[in-house]
N, C-alpha and C positions, 0 to 999 in steps of 0.2 A: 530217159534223160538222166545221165549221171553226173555228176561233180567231185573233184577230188578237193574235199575240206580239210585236211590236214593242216595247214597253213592258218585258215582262220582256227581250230579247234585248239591251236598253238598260241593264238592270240591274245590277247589282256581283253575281259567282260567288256561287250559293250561294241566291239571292233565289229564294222560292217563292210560288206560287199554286194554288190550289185552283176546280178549275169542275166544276159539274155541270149534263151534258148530256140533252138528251132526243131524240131522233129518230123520226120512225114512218116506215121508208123499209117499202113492201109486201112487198119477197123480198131475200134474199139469198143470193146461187148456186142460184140455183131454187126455195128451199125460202118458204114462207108462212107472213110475221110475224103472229104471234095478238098478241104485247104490244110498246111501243113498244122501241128500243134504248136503255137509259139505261147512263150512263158516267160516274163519279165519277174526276174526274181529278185529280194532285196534281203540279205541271210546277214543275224546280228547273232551275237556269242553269246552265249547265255552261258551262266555257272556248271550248268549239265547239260550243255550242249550245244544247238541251235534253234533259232527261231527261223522259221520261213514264211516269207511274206510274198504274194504273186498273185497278178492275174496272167490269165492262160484266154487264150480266144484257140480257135478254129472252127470248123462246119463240118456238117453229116449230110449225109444225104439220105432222104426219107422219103413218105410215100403219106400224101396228102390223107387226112383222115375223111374226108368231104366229098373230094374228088377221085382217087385212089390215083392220080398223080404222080408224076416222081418230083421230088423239091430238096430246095438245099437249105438248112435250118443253121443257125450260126450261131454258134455256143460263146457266149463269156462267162468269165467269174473269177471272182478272188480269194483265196483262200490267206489261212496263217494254221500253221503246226508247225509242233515243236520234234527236232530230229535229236535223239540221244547217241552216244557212240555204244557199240557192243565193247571195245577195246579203248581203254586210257592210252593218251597218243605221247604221254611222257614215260610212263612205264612201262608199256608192253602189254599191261593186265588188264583180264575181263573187268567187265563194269560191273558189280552189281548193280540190280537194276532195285532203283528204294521203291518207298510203298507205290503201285501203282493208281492211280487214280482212273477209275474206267470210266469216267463222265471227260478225261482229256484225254483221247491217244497218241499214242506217242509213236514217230515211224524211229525206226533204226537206220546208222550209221553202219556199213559194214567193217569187218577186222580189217579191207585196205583204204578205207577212211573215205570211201565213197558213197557218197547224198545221191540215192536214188529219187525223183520225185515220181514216176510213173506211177508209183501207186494212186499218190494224192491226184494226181491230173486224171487218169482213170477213172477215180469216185469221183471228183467235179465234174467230169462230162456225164458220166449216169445219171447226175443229179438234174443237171440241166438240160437234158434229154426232154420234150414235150409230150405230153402224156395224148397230145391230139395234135399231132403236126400239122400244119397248113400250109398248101403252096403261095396263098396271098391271104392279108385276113379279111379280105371277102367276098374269100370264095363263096360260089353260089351252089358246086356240088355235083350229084346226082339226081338226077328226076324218078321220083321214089317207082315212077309205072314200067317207063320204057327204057331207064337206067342213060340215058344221053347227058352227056357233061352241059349244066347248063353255063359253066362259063365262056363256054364257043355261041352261047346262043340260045333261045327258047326253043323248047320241043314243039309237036306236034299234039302234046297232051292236052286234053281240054281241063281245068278247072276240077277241082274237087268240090263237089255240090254238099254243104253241112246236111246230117243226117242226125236222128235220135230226138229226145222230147224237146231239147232245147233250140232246135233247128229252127223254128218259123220265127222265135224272139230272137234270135241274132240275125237272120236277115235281115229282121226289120235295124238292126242296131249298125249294119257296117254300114249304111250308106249315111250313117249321121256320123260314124265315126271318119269318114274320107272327106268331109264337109268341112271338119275343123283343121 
């Protein structure tokens, strides 16, 4: 998703603009877009450059961690980073770039004065990406014997019988804990 900011970058501190984007790019970092990437952005002028302000929504599509499923997982978030230009849009000439701070980064403006956000939306969906996807939250899974989905239904497995020293005291312990 690109932007041509010349215009605001022209503007007096402080000048705001509002864009809402659509994108339907197929993957991002492997994973497979079920809805387009949409991006409500809110870009204010800053002294060295701009400010970006946005949340981004869309969905992936994943593969339940419980059930090994396929499912659709729905991404939001909002971000704020600061875009610098490579080239001064009244002179012609490169920017130097002043001290950087690497606790803030900074994305670049290119030399024809277009605000890529791909980057930033890329790391927001990495980010929001779930580290244990689920097709519902709760699911019931695999049945650890005979491996049957038990969200279609109970297996044929019989019961896990507790074993080891502690076995005969927690028999005795579930039927007072199903009491309460």
């Amino acid at each position: 998703m690109k932007l041509n900011v010349a215009q605001l970058l022209k503007a007096a501190v402080g000048t705001t603009r509002e864009y809402e984007l659509e994108e339907s790019p197929s993957e991002i970092e492997g994973q497979r877009l079920t809805q387009p990437v949409r991006a409500r952005l809110h870009l204010t002028r800053l002294n060295d450059g701009l400010l970006a302000r946005g949340d981004v929504s869309t969905a992936i599509e994943t593969v339940c961690s419980r059930c090994a499923e396929s499912a659709e997982q729905r991404i939001a978030f909002h971000f704020e980073e600061r875009f610098c230009p490579t080239i001064d849009i009244l002179t012609g000439q490169p920017t130097r770039p002043e001290e950087a701070d690497e606790n803030e980064p900074v994305f670049n403006i290119d030399a024809n004065h277009l605000m890529d956000v791909d980057e930033v939306i890329r790391q927001g969906v990495v980010m929001e990406m779930p580290m244990h996807p689920l097709c519902q939250t709760n699911c019931q899974g695999l049945c650890p014997r005979c491996g049957a989905n038990l969200n279609l239904g109970a297996c044929g497995c019989e019961p896990d019988t507790p074993s080891g020293p502690l076995a005969a005291m927690l028999k005795d312990l579930v039927p007072l804990v199903k009491e309460k």
